[in-house]
PLY file of the C-alpha trace (Angstrom):
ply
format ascii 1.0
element vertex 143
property float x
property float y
property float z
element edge 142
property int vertex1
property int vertex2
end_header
141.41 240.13 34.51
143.76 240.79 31.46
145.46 238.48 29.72
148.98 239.94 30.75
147.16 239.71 34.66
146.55 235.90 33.97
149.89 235.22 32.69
151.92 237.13 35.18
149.32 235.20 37.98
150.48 232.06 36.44
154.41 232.40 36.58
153.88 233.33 40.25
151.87 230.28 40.94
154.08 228.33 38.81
157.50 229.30 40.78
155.91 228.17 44.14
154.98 225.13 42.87
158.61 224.60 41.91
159.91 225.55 45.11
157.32 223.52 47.23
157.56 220.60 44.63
161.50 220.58 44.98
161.88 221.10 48.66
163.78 224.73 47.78
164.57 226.73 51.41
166.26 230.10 51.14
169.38 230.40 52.34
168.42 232.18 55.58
165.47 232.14 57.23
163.54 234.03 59.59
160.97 232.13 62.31
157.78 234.24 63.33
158.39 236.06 66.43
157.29 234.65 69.67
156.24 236.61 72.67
157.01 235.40 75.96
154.47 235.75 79.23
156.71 238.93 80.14
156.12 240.72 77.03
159.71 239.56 76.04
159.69 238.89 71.86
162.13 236.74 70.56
162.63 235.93 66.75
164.76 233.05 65.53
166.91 233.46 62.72
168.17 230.98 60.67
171.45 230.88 58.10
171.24 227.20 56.26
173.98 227.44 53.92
176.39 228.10 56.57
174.73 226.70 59.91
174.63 229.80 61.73
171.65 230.98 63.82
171.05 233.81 66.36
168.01 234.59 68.68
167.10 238.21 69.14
165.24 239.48 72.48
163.27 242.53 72.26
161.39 244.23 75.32
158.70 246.91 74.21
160.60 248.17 70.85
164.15 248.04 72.23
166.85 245.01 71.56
167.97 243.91 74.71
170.59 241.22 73.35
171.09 238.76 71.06
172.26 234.76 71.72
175.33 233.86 68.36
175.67 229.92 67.18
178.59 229.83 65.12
178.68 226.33 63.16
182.94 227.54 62.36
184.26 226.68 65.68
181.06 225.52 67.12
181.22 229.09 69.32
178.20 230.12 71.37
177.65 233.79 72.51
175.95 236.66 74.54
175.78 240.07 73.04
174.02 242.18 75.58
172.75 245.07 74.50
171.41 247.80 76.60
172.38 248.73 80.08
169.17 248.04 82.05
170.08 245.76 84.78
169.48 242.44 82.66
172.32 240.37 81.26
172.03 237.77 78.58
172.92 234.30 78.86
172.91 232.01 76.11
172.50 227.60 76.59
172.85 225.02 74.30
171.38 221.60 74.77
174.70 220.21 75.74
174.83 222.40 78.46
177.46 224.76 77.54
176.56 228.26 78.68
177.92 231.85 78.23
176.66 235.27 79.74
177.64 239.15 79.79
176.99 238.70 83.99
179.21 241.41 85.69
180.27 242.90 82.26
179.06 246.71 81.84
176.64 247.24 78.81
176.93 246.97 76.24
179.28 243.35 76.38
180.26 240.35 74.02
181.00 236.82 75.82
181.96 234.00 73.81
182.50 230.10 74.53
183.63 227.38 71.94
184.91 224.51 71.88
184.53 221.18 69.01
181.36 218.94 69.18
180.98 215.82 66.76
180.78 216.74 63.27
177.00 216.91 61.68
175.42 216.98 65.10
171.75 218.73 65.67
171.75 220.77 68.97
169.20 223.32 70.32
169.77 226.95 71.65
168.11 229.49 73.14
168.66 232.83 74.82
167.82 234.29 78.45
167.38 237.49 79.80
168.19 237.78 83.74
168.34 239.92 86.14
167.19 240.14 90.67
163.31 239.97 89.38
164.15 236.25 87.14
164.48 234.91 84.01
162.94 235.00 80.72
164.80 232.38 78.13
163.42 232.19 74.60
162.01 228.96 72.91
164.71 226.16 71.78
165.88 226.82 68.50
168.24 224.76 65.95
172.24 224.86 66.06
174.44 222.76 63.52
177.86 221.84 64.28
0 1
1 2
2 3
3 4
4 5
5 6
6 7
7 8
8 9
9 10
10 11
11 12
12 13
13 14
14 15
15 16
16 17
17 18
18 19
19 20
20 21
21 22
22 23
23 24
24 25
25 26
26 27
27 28
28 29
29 30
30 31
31 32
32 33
33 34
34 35
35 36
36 37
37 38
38 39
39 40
40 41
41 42
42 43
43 44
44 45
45 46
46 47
47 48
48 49
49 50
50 51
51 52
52 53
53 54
54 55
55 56
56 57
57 58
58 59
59 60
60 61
61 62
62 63
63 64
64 65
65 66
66 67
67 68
68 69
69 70
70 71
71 72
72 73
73 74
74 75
75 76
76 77
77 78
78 79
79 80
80 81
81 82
82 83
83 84
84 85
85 86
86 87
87 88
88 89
89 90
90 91
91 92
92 93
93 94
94 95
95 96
96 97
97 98
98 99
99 100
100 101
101 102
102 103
103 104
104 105
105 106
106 107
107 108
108 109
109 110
110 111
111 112
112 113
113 114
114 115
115 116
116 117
117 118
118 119
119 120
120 121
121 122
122 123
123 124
124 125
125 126
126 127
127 128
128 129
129 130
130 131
131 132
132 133
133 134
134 135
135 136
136 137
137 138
138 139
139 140
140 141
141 142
């Protein structure tokens, strides 16, 4: 290995020492997808600086919908995306709900409404339709 190899091997190292060292996160993040049973894949996304996250569900290469936090007026939604007989629903651990049921494809539903300042909440997304239900793992929501 070259000198120049070495050096430019070193830096690299170096910087992700500094990031693990300080506790640096990027400002958005993506989780590794997850596959449901059904063949459903869901990937978590993640935006820290602002407290936003949204949950995508894909079903053999096509995105069926997407479940919204918004951490600015503490709004959940449903963004279904494809007309296939499914509609998305989207929970949060305090219950609230909100789906694209009896909308045509593609729809937007959205709920808000305040919860206490610097709380920790989950969310996920579900896909339903007559056959069932296929929901996503839990995933983080700031308020």
């Amino acid at each position: 290995m070259t000198k120049r190899a070495l050096g430019a091997a070193a830096s690299t190292l170096l910087a992700i020492g500094a990031f693990a060292a300080f506790g640096a996160t990027p400002a958005t993040a993506q989780a590794p997808a997850t596959t449901a049973g059904s063949g459903v894949v869901w990937k978590e996304h993640v935006d820290y600086e602002h407290g936003n996250a949204w949950i995508e569900g894909s079903f053999e290469g096509h995105r069926k919908g997407i479940a919204d936090w918004f951490n600015n007026g503490d709004k959940l939604c449903a963004n279904d995306k494809l007309a296939d007989g499914w509609y998305v629903r989207a929970e949060l651990s305090t219950g609230r709900k909100v789906s694209t049921a009896g909308k045509p494809s593609p729809s937007y539903a959205c709920k808000g409404g305040d919860l206490p300042e610097n709380g920790v909440y989950s969310m996920r997304m579900c896909l339903v339709s007559k056959w069932g239900t296929d929901c996503s793992p839990w995933a983080r929501a700031e308020a």
